[in-house]
C-alpha positions as CSV (number, residue, x, y, z in Angstrom):
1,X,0.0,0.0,0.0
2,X,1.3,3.6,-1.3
3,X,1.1,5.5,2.1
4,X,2.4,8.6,0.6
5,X,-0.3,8.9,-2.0
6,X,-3.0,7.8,0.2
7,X,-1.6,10.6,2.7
8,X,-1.8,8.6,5.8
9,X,1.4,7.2,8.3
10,X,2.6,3.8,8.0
11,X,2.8,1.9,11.2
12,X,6.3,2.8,11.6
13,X,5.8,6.5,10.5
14,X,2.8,6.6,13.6
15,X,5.1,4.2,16.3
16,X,7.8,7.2,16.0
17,X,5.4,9.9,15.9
18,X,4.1,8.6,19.0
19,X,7.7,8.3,20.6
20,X,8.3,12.3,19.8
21,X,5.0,13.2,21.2
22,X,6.9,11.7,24.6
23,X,9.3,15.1,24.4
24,X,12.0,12.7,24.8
25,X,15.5,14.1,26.0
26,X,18.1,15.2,23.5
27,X,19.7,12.2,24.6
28,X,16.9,9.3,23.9
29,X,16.7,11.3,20.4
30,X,20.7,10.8,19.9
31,X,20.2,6.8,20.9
32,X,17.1,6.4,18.5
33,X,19.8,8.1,15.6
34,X,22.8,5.8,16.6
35,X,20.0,3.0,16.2
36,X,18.9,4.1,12.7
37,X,22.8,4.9,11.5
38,X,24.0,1.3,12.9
39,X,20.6,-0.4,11.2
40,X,21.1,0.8,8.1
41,X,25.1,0.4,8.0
42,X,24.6,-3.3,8.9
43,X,21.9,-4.1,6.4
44,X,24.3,-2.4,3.7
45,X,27.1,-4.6,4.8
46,X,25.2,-7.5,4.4
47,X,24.5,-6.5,0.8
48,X,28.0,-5.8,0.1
49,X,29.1,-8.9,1.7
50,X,26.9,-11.3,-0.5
51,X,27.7,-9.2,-3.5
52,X,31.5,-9.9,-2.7
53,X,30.8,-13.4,-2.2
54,X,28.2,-14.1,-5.4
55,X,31.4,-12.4,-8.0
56,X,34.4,-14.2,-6.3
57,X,36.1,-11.3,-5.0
58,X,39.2,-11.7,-2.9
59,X,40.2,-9.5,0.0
60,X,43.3,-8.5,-2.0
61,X,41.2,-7.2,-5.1
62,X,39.2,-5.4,-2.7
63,X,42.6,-4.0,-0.2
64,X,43.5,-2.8,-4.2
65,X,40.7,-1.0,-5.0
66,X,41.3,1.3,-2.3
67,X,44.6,2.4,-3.5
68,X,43.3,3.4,-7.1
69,X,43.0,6.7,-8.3
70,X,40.3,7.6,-10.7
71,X,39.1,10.9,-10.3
72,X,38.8,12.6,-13.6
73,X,41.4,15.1,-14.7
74,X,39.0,18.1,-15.0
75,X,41.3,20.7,-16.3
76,X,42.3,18.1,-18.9
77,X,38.6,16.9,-19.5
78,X,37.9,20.8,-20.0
79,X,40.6,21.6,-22.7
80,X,39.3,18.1,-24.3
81,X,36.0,19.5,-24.5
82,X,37.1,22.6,-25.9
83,X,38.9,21.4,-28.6
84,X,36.0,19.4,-29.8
C-alpha cells in the first residue's frame, strides 16, 4: 500500500510519531539516531558482503581498489571538450 499517495502514516511512521509526542531528552533522540545509523550500516554490509561473495572477490582485489585513483582530470577533460 502507497502511504504517501493515500496521505496517511505507515505503522512505523505513527510508532515514531508517538515516541516524539513523549518530548524525549536530546539524549533518547541521539540513541534512537545511533540506532537508525547502525541499522542501516549493517543491512548495507550484508548486501556488500553477499555481493563480494556471489562475484568471487578476494580480500586482495578489494585491499587494491582502495589504492586506485580515478578521479577525472577536470582541467584536462575541460581543454578536451574545448577542442572538440
Amino acid at each position: 500500500m502507497n502511504y504517501l499517495i493515500k496521505g496517511r502514516f505507515t505503522p512505523t511512521q505513527l510508532e515514531l510519531l508517538k515516541f516524539f509526542a513523549t518530548e524525549p531528552t536530546q539524549d533518547e533522540v541521539e540513541s534512537i539516531r545511533r540506532f537508525f545509523v547502525e541499522y542501516y550500516a549493517e543491512k548495507a554490509l550484508d548486501v556488500v558482503e553477499k555481493a563480494i561473495e556471489k562475484k568471487g572477490y578476494s580480500m586482495a582485489e578489494i585491499n587494491s581498489w582502495s589504492k586506485e585513483h580515478n578521479r577525472t582530470p577536470y582541467v584536462a577533460y575541460r581543454k578536451y571538450l574545448a577542442s572538440q
